[in-house]
FIROMAR-257088 format. One record per residue: x, y, z of N, C-alpha, C in turn; residue in one letter; residue number from 1. Coordinates in steps of 0.2 Angstrom, whole numbers, m for minus. Layout:
BEGIN
NODE    n.u    n.v    n.w   ca.u   ca.v   ca.w    c.u    c.v    c.w  rest   nr
NODE      X      Y      Z      X      Y      Z      X      Y      Z     A  NUM
...
This chain:
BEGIN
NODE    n.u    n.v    n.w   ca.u   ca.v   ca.w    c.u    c.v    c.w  rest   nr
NODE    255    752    693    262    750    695    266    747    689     X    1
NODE    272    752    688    274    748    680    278    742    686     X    2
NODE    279    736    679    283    729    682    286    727    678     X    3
NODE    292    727    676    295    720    672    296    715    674     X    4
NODE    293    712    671    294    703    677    297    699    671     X    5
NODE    301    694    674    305    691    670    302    689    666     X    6
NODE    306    686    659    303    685    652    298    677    655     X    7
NODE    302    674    659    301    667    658    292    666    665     X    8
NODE    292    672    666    285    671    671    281    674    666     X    9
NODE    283    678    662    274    684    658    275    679    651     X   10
NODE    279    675    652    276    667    645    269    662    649     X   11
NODE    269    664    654    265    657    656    259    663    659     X   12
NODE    253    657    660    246    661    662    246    665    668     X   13
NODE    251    661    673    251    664    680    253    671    677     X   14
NODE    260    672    674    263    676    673    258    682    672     X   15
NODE    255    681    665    252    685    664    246    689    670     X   16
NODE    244    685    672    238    688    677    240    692    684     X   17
NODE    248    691    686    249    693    690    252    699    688     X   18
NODE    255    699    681    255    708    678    249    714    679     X   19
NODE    244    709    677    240    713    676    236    715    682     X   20
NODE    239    712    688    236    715    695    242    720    698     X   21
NODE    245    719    697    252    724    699    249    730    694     X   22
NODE    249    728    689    248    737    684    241    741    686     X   23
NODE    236    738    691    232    739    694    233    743    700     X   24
NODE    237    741    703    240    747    708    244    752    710     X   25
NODE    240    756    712    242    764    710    245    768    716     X   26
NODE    250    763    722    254    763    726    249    769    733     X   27
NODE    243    769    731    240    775    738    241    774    743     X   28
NODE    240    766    745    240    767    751    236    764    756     X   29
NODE    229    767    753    222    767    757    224    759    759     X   30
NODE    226    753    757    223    748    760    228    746    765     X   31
NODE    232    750    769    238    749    774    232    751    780     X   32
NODE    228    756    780    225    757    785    221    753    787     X   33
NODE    216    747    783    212    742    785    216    733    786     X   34
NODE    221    735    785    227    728    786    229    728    793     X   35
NODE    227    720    795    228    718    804    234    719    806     X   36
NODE    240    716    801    246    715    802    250    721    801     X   37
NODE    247    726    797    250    733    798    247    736    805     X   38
NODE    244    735    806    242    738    814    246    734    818     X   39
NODE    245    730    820    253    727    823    259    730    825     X   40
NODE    262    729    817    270    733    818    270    738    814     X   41
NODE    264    743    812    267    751    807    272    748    803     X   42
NODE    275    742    800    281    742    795    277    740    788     X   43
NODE    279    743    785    279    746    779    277    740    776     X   44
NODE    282    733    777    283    729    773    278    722    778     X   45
NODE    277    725    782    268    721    786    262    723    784     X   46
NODE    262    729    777    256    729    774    256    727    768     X   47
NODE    248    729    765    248    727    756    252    729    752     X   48
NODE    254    736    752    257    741    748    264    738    747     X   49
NODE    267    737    754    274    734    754    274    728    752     X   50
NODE    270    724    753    271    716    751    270    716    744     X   51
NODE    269    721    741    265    721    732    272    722    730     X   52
NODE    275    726    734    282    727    732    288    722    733     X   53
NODE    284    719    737    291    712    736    290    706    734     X   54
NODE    282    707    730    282    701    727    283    702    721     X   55
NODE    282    711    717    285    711    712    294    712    710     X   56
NODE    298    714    716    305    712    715    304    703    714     X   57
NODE    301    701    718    301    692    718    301    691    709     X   58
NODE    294    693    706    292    693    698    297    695    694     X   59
NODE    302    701    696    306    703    692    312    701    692     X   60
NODE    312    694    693    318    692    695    324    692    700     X   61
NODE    326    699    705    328    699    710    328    695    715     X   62
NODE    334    697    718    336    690    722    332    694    730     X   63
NODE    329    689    733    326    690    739    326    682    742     X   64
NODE    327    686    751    326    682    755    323    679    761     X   65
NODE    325    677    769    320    675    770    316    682    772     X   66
NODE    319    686    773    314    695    776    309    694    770     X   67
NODE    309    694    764    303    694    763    300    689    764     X   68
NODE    304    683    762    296    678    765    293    679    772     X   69
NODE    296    681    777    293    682    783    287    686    782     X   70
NODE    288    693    778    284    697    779    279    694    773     X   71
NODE    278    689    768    274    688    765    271    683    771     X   72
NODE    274    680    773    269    674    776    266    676    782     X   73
NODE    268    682    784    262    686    791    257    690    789     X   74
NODE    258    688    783    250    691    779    246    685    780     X   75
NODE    237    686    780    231    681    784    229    683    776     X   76
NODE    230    683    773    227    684    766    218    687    770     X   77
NODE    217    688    772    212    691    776    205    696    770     X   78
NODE    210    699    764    206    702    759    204    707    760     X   79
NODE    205    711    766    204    718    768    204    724    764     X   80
NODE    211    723    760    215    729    758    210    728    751     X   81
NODE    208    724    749    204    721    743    196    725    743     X   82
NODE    194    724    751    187    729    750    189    736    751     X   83
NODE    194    739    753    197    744    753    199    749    748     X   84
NODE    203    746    743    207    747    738    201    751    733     X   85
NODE    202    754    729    198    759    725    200    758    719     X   86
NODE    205    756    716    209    752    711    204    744    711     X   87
NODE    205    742    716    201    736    714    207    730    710     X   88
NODE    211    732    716    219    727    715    216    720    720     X   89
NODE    219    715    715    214    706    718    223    705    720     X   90
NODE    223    708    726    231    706    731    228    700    734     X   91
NODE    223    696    735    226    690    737    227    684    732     X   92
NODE    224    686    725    225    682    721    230    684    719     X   93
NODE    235    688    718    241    690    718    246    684    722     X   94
NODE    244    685    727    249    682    733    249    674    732     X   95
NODE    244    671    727    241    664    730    247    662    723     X   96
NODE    246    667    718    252    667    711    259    666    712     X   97
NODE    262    669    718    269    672    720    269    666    725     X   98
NODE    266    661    729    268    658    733    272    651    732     X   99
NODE    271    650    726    274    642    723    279    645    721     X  100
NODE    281    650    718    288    653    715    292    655    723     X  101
NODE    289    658    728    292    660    734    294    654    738     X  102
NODE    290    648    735    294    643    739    299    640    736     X  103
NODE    300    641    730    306    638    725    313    643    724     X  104
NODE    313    649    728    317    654    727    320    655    734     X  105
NODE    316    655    738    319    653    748    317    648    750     X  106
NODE    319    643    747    318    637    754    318    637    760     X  107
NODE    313    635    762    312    634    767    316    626    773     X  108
NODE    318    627    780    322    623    784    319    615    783     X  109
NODE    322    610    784    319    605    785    313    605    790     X  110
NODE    312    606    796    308    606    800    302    613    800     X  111
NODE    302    618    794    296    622    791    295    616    786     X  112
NODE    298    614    783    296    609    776    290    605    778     X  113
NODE    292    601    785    290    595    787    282    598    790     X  114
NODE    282    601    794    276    608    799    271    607    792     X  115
NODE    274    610    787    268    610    782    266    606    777     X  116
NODE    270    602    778    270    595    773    264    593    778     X  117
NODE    267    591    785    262    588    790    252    591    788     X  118
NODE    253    600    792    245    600    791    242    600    786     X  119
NODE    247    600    780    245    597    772    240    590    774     X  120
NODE    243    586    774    239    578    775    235    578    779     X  121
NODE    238    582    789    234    577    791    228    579    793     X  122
NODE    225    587    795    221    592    794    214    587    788     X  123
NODE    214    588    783    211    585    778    210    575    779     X  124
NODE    214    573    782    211    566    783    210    564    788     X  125
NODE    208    558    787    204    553    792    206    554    798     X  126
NODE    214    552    800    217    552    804    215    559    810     X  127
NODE    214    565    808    213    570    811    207    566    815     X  128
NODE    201    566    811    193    565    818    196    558    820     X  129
NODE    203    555    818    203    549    824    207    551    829     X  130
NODE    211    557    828    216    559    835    210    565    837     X  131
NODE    206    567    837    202    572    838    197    567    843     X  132
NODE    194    561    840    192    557    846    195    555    850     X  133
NODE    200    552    851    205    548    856    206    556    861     X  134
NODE    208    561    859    208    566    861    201    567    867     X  135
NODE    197    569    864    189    570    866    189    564    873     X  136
NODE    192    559    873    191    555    876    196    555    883     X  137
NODE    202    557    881    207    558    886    206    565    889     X  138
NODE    201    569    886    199    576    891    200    576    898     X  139
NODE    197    570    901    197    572    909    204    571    911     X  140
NODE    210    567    908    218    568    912    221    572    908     X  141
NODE    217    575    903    223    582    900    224    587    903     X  142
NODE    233    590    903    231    594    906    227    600    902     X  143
NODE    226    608    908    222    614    903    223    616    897     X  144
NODE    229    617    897    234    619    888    233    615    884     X  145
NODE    229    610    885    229    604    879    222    603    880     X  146
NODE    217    604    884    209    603    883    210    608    881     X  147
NODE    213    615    880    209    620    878    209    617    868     X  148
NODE    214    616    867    213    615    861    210    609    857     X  149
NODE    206    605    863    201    600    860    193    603    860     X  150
NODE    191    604    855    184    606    854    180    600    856     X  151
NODE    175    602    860    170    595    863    166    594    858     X  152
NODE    163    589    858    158    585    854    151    589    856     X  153
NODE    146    593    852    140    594    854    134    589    851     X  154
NODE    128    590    852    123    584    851    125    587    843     X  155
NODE    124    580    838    123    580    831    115    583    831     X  156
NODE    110    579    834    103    578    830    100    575    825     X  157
NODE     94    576    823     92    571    817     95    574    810     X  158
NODE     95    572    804     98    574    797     93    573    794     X  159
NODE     89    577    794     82    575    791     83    572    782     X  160
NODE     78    569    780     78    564    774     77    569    768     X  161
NODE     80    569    764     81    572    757     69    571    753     X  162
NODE     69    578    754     61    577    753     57    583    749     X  163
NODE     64    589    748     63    595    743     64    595    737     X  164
NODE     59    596    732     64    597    725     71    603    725     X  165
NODE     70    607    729     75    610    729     80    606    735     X  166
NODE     85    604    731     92    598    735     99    602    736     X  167
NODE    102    603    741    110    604    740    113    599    742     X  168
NODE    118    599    740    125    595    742    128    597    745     X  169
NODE    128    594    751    133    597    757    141    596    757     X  170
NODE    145    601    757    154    600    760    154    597    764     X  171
NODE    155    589    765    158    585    772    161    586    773     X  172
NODE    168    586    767    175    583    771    177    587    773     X  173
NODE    175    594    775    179    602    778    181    597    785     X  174
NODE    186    599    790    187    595    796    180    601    801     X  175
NODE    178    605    800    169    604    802    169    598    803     X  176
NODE    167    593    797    164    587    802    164    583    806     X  177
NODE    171    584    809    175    581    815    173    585    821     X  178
NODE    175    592    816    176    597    826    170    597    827     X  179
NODE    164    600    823    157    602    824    153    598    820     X  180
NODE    151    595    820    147    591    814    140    593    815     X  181
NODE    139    597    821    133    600    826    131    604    820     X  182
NODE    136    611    815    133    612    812    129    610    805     X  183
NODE    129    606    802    130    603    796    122    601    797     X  184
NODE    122    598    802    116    594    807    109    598    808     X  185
NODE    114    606    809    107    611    812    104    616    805     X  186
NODE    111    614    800    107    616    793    104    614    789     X  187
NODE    104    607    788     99    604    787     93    604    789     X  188
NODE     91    602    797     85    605    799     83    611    796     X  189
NODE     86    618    798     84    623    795     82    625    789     X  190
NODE     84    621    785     83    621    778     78    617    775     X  191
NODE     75    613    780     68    608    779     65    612    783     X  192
NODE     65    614    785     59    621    789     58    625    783     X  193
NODE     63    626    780     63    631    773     59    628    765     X  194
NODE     59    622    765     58    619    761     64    617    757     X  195
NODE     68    617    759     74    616    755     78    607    759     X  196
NODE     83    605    755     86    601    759     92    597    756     X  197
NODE     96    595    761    104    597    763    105    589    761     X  198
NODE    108    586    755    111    580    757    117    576    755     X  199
NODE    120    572    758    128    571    759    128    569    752     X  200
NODE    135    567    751    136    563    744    143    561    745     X  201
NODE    146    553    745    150    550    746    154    552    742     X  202
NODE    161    554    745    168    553    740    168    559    738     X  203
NODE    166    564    741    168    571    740    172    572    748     X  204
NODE    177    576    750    184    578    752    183    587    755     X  205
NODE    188    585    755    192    595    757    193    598    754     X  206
NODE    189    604    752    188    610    746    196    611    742     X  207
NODE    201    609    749    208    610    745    211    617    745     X  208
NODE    208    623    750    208    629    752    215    629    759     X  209
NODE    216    623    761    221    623    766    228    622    762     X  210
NODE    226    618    757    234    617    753    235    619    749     X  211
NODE    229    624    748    230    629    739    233    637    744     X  212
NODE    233    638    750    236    643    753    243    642    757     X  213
NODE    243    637    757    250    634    760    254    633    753     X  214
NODE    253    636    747    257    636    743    257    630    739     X  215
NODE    254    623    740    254    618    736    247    616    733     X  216
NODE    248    621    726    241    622    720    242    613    718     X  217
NODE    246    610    716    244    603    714    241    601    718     X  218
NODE    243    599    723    237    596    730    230    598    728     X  219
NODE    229    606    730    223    609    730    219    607    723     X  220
NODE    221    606    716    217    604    712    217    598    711     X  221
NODE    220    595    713    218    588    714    212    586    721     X  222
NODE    210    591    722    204    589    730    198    594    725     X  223
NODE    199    597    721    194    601    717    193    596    712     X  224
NODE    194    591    710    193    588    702    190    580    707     X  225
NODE    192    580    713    188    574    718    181    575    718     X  226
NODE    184    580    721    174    586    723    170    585    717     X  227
NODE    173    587    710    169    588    705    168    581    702     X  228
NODE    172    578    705    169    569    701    164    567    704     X  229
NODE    164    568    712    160    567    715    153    571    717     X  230
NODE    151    577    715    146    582    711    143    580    707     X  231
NODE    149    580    703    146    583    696    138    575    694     X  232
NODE    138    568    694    134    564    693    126    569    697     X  233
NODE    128    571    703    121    573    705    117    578    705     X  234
NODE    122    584    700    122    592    699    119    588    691     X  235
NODE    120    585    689    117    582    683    109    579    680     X  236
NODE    109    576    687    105    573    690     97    576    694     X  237
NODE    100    583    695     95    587    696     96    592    704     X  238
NODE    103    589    706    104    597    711    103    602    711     X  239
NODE    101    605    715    102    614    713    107    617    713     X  240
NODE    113    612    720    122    617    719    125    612    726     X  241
NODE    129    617    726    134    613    731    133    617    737     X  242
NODE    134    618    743    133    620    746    137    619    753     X  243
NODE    140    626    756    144    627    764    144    630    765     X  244
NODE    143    627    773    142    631    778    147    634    783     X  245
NODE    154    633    780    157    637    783    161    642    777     X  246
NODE    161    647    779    162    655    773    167    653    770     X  247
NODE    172    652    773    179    650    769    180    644    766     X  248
NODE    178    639    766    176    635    760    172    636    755     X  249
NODE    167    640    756    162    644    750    167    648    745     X  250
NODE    171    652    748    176    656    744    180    652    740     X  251
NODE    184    648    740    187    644    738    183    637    734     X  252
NODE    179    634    735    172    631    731    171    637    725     X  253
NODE    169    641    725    167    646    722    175    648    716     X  254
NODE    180    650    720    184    649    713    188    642    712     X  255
NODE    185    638    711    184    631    706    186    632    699     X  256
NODE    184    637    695    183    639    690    191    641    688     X  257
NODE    192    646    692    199    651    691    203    643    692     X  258
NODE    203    641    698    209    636    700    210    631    694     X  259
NODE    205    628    689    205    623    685    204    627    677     X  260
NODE    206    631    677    205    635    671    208    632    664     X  261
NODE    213    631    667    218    627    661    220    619    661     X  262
NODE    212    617    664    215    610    665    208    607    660     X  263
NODE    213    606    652    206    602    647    200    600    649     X  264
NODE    203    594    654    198    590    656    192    593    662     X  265
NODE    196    597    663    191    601    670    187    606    671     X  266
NODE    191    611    664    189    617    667    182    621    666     X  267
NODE    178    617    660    171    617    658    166    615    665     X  268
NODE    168    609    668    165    608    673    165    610    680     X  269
NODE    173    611    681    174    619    687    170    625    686     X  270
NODE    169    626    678    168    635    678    160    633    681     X  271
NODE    156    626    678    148    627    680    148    625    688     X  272
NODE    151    621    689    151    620    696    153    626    702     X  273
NODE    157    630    698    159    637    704    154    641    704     X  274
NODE    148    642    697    144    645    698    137    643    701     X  275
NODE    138    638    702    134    633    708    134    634    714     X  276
NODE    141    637    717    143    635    725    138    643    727     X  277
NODE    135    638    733    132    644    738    133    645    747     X  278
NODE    134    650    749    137    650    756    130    648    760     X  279
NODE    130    644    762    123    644    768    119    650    769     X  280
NODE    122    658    771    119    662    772    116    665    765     X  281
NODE    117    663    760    115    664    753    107    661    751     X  282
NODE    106    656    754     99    652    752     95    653    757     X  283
NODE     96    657    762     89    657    767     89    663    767     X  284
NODE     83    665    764     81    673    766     77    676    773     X  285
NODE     78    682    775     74    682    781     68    682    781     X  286
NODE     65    683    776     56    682    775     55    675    777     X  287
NODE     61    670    776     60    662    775     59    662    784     X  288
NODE     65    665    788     67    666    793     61    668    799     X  289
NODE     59    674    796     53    678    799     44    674    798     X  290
NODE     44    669    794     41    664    794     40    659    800     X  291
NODE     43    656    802     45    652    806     44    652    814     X  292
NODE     42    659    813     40    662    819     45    663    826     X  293
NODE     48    661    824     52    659    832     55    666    835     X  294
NODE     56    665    843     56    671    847     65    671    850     X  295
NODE     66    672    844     76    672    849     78    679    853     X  296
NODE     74    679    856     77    686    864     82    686    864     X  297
NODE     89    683    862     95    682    865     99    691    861     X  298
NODE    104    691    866    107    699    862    113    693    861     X  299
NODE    116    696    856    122    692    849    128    698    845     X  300
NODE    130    697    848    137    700    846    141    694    838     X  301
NODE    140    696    831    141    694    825    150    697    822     X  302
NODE    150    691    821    158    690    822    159    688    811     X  303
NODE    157    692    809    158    691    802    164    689    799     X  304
NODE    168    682    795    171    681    794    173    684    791     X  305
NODE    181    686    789    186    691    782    182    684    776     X  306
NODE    182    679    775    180    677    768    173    677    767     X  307
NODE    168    680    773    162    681    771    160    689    771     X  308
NODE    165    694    771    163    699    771    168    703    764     X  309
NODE    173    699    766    180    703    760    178    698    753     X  310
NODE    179    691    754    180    686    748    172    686    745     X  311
NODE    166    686    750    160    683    746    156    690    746     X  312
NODE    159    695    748    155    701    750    146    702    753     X  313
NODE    151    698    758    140    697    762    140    699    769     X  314
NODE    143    705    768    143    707    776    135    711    777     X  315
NODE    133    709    782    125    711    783    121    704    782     X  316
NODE    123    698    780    118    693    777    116    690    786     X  317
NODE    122    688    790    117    687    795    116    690    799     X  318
NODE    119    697    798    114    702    804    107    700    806     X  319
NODE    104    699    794     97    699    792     94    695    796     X  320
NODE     98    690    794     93    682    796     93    682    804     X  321
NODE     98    685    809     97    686    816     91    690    818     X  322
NODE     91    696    816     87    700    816     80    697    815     X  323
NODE     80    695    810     74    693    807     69    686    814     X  324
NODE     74    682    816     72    679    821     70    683    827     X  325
NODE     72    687    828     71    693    834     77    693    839     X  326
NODE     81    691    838     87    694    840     88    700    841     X  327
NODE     92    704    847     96    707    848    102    708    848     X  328
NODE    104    711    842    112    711    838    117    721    843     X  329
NODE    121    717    846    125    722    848    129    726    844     X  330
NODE    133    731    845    137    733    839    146    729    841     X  331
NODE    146    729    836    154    726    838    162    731    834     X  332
NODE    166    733    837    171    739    835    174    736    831     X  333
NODE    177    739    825    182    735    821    181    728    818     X  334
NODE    175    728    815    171    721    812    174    720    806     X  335
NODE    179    724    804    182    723    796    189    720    799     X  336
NODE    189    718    805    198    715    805    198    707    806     X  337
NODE    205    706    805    203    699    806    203    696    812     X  338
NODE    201    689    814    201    686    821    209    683    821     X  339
NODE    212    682    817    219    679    819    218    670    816     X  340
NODE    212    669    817    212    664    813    216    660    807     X  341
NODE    213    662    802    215    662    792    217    653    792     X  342
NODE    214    649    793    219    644    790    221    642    795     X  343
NODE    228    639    793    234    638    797    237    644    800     X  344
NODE    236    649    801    242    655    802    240    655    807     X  345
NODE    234    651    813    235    652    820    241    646    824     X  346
NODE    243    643    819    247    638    820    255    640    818     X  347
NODE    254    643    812    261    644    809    264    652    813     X  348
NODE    259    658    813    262    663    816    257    663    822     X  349
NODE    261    662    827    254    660    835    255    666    839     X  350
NODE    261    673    837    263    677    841    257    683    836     X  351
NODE    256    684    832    252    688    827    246    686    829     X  352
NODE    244    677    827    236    676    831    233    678    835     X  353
NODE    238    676    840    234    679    847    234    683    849     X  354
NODE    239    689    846    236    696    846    230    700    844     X  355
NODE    228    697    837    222    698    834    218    695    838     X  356
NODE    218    691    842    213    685    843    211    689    848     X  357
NODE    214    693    853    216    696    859    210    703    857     X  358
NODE    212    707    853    207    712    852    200    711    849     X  359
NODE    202    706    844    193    703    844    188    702    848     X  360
NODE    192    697    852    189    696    859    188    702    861     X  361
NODE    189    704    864    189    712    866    182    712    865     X  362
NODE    184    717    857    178    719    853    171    716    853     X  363
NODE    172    710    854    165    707    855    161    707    859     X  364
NODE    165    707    864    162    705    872    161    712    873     X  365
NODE    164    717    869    162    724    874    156    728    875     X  366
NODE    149    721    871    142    726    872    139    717    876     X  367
NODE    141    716    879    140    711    885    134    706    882     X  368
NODE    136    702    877    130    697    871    130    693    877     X  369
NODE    124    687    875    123    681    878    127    677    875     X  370
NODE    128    678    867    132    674    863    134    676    856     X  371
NODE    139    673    855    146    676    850    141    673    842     X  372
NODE    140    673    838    138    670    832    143    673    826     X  373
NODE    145    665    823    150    667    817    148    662    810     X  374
NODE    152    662    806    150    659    800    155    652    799     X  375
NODE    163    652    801    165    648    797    170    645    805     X  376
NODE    170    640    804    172    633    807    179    638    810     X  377
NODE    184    640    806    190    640    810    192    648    813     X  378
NODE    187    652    812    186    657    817    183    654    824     X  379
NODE    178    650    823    176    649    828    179    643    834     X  380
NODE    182    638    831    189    635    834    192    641    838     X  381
NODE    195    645    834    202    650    837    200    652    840     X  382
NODE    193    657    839    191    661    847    188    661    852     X  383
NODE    186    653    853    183    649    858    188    649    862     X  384
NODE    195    649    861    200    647    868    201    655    869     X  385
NODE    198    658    867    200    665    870    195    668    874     X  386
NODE    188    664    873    182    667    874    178    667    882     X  387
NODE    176    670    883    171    669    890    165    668    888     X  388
NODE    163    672    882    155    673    881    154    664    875     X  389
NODE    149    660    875    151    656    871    149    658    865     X  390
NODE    151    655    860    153    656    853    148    650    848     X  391
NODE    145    653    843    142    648    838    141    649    831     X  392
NODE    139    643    828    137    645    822    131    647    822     X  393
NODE    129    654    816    124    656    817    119    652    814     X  394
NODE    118    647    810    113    643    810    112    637    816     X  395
NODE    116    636    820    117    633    825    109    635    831     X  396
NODE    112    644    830    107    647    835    101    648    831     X  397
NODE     98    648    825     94    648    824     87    640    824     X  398
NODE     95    636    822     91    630    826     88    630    830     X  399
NODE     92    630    836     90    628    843     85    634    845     X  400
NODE     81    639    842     76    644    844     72    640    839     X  401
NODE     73    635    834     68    632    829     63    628    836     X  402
NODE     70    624    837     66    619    843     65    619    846     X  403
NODE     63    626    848     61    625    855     54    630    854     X  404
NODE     51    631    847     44    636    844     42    630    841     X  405
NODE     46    626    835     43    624    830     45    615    827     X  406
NODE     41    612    828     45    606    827     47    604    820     X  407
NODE     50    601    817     52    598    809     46    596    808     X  408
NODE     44    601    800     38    596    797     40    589    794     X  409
NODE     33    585    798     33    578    796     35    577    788     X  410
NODE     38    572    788     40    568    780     34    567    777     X  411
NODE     37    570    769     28    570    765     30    564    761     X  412
């Protein structure tokens, strides 16, 4: 796709990289047919093809308003069109270049300013696990509409003790450890079953993946250079990597390196630290799995996240590891689309979410599983208030078939 873009964006590095993915696209097409939001509405400008086109008027200087920002922001950045694409156009890393410029060209109303400023701060802090408690607690006089969007607290368990040369360091500060902390809990176990082992480190935060997609890259790399201060002593010190258990924080962990590229002080130690970052489904293999013995009969409909099949390209990893415990894995139609989830976009566009969220559901439940098994924290928030079948993380279910064949080897 030829592009003139203005002189004053192809001076600077963004400028430059977002030429070179636009010259990349060869306007076919193909990846409008694998896009959530062009199934939707058939508009043109509701898939990749069309958005590429309005984020290069946006580059070339053109004055554009709010229609395209609408139809760029009911994009799930989801990366569909990215495992689709035959060109091998990086249109979400495109869009993530065009959005500080998009907020500076349409302004957005006082009270959209305010919405995103909001789950900028309060999503990532403290404050969240305290109104997320108090919540938890006023369960029994809320009404439906409001327990549905309190996830209850499940059993944590034990956190077994740091005892393998082989050590990771866990992502706490994802808000996983407010809603679910169940998971973090059940990988650890498993990964001391494996020989491996899981352990926290203070004063590490939120990957920065919430505020680096909402547009505000300073935020984001200021939560990347926290992480890495707080890392980097025990990555020195003889870690093996860092390590998450929800997909979409792996993604975003992982480009550490791109995000702090041009930052003197950081970018040496972003680039080793992003080739550190491992997804949870990455470090247990099924032989490890198949080991263990354990007899999980349950049939399991796998809900593969967009950033663990599109972003980390590991679609099949937990079939493996399911399978391998002896599960009975159902087929599921239309596994390549999104759940409605992404981020905030089940908050920001909730008529688009819950449509997707609408057909997923469907899809899931239509080979009649015991249970829903997924990867990443906020797919499974979103599709649990839609769900009848119950919904987990897949190391989750792995645990509790650990506990009930094999008990944790004793501390050596």
């Amino acid at each position: 796709m030829r592009a003139r873009l203005d002189p004053a964006i192809t001076a600077t590095p963004e400028g430059e990289e977002a030429a070179a993915i636009l010259r990349a696209c060869v306007h076919c097409g193909f990846c409008n047919a694998t896009c959530p939001t062009y199934q939707l509405t058939g508009d043109e400008r509701d898939g990749p093809r069309g958005r590429i086109y309005q984020m290069k008027s946006l580059l070339e200087g053109e004055q554009v308003g709010t229609e395209t920002r609408l139809h760029l922001d009911r994009c799930l950045t989801c990366r569909s069109c990215e495992t689709t694409c035959p060109s091998g156009v990086r249109y979400g890393r495109l869009l993530d270049l065009v959005k500080p410029r998009l907020e500076q060209s349409v302004p957005r109303t006082p009270s959209q300013r305010v919405m995103r400023w909001a789950l900028r701060k309060l999503i990532p802090s403290p404050l969240f696990g305290w109104l997320l408690r108090v919540g938890r607690w006023l369960r029994p006089v809320l009404p439906a509409v409001l327990v549905r969007e309190i996830p209850p607290l499940r059993p944590v368990g034990i956190w077994p003790p740091v005892r393998h040369a082989r050590r990771w360091l866990a992502l706490i500060g994802c808000v996983q450890a407010d809603a679910r902390p169940s998971i973090d809990a059940a990988a650890a176990r498993v990964l001391d079953r494996c020989g491996q082992s899981l352990s926290q480190v203070p004063g590490s935060g939120c990957c920065g993946a919430l505020a680096y997609h909402l547009g505000a890259h300073g935020e984001a790399a200021a939560m990347a250079r926290k992480n890495i201060d707080a890392w980097w002593p025990q990555l020195e010190a003889g870690a093996t990597g860092v390590l998450s258990t929800a997909s979409g924080c792996t993604s975003f962990l992982k480009d550490y390196g791109e995000l702090l590229a041009h930052d003197p002080d950081y970018a040496s130690r972003a680039q080793a630290l992003s080739a550190k970052v491992r997804d949870l489904s990455e470090v247990i293999e099924s032989r490890e799995v198949a080991a263990l013995g354990l007899q999980l009969e349950q049939t399991i409909a796998i809900q593969t996240p967009c950033s663990l099949q599109h972003a980390l390209r590991g679609n099949g990893r937990v079939e493996g590891l399911l399978a391998a415990a002896g599960a009975r894995l159902v087929p599921v139609a239309d596994g390549h689309l999104c759940c409605g989830s992404a981020g905030t976009y089940s908050l920001l566009q909730p008529a688009f979410s819950k449509a997707l969220r609408k057909r997923k559901v469907s899809a899931l439940e239509a080979g009649s599983p015991e249970v829903v098994a997924t990867a990443n924290i906020g797919c499974m928030l979103h599709l649990e208030k839609g769900m009848r079948t119950p919904i987990r993380h897949w190391i989750e279910v792995l645990d509790e078939a650990a506990a009930r064949t094999a008990p944790l080897r004793p501390e050596r």
